[in-house]
N, C-alpha and C positions, 0 to 999 in steps of 0.2 A: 504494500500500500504506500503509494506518496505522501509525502509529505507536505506541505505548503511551500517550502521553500524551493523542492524539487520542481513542485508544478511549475511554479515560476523559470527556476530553469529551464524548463522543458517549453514551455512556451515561447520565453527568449530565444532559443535555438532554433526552433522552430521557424519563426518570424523571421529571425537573421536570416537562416539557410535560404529558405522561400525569394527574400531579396536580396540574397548575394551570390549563391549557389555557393556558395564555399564553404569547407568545412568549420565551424567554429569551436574556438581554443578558449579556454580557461584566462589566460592574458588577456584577452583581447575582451572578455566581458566585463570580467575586474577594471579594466581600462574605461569603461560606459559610465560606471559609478551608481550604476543602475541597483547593484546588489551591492552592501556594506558588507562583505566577503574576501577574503585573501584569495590568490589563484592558485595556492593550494589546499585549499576548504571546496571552490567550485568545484576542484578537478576532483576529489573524491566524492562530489555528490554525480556529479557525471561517471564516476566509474560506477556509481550504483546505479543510477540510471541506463546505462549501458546494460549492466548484470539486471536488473529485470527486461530487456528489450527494446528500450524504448530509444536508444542511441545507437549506433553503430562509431566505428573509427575506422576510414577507409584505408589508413594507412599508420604503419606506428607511430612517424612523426605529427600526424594529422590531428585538429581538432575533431568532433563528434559532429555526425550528421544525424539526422531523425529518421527511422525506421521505419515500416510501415505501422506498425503496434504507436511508434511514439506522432505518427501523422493523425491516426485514426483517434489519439486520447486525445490533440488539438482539437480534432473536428469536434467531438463531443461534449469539450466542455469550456470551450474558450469561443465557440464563434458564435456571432451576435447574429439577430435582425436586423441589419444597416440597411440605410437605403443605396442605392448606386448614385453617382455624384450628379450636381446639376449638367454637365456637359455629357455624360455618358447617358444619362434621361435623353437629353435632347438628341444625340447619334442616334440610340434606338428609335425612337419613336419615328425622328427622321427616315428613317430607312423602312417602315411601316409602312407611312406615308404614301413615300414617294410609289410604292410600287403597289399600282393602282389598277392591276391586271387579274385580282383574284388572290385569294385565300394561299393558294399555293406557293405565288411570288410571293406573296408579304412575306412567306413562313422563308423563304431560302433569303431577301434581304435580309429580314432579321437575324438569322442564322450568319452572314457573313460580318455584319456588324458586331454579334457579339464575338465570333471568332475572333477578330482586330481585336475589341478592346480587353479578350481575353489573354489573347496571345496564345492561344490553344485551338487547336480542332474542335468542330463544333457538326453536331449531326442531328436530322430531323427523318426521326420516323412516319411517315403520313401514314402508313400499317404497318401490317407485320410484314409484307411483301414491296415495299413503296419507300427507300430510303436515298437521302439526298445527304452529302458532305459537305464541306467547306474548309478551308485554314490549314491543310495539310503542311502548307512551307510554316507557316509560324509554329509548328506542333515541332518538326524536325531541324527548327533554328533552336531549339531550347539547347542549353550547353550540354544535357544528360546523353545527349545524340552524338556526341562524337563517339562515343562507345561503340563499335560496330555490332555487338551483340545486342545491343539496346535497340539499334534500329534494322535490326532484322526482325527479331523478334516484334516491333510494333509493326512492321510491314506486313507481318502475317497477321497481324489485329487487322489490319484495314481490311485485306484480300478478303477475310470472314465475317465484317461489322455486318452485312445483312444478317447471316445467319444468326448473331447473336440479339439483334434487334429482336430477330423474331423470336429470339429465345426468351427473351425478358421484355415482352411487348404485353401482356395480360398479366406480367408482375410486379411491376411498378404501378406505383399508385399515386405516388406523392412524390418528395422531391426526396430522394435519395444520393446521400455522397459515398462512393464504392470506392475503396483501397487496397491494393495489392492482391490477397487473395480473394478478397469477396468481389473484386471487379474482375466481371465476365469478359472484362475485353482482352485482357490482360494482367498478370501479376508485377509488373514491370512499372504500370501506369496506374489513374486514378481517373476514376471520371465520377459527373455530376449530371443524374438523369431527372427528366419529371416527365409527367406524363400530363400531357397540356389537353384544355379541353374547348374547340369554337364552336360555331353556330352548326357546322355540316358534320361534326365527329372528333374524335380522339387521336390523339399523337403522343410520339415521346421527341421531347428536346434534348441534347445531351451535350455538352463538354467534356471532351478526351485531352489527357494533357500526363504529364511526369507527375509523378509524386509529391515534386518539390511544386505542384502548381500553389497558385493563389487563393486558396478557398473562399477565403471572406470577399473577394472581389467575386470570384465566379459562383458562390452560391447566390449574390446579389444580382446579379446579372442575370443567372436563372429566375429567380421570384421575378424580378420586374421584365421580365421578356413572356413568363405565364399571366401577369396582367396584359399586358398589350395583346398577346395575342386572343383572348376574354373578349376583347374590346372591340377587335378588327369588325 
């Protein structure tokens, strides 16, 4: 069981890693002033953090990255209902707007705008047999991808994102964030599904992305993309 203090660490690593992609070290958070802590007080709360799972150290020298167990304890108990910002309102909706050809265009602008302001791949189920992508180059600009086994293995997530849509098209129900093992797309990646509802039927919206994605942005971006689309 953690701690209070722990959590906090775990949160600050978290945070950091998510906007740095770097591994973060014990110096360099002592350095923040964030925690009244020595960097050798952090680092043993990070080697227990590690020994229950919730860190990794990619390399000896290396600070701690977050794990899948330590991505999934953020999602769960650090992320808020924020709204998404006044300019990212305004992109989406714009891109709604503007695309005035039907329910199905609206659903792929939108989908491409949120891909941009995601910086992730973003996919729209119209069924279980009817799936549209977008944002594939910003999913494989993320730094995780220079690893060639990282992005083979997500190559093979795309080649089968139908079959998995249609696997989890009548299981989603709500807005779900999936990591490592419990995301069907891959154990590698993390996505963030919902299952959207307009005037003519049901959908699922989805953001695919690394690990190290942005939750608090992209589950925001989720919720205010299942309003607009309510609305169309």
């Amino acid at each position: 069981m953690m701690n209070d203090r722990q959590q906090a660490l775990l949160r600050t690593i978290v945070t950091d890693y998510i906007r740095t992609a770097q591994p973060v070290g014990s110096q360099l958070i002592a350095e923040t002033g964030r925690f009244k802590l020595s960097p050798a007080t952090i680092r043993n709360e990070m080697v227990e953090l590690e020994s229950s799972g919730y860190l990794r150290q990619p390399h000896t020298s290396a600070g701690r990255v977050p794990t899948a167990k330590g991505y999934q304890f953020y999602v769960d108990h650090f992320l808020q209902a924020e709204p998404v910002s006044r300019s990212q309102e305004r992109q989406l909706t714009a891109a709604v707007t503007a695309a005035d050809r039907g329910e199905p265009d609206q659903l792929k602008a939108l989908a491409k705008a949120v891909a941009d302001l995601a910086d992730n791949a973003v996919f729209v189920g119209f069924s279980a047999s009817n799936l549209y992508y977008t944002g594939l180059s910003n999913l494989f600009s993320q730094p995780e991808f220079v690893e060639h086994d990282l992005v083979r293995n997500l190559s093979e997530v795309i080649d089968h994102l139908d079959r998995v849509v249609d696997e989890i098209f009548s299981v989603i129900n709500q807005v779900d964030v999936m990591i490592g093992d419990r995301n069907p797309f891959g154990h590698d990646c993390s996505a963030i599904v919902a299952k959207y509802q307009t005037k003519t039927g049901e959908g699922l919206l989805g953001i695919l992305g690394p690990m190290r994605m942005d939750y608090q942005n992209n589950l925001s971006l989720i919720r205010y993309s299942l309003t607009l689309v309510r609305g169309s």
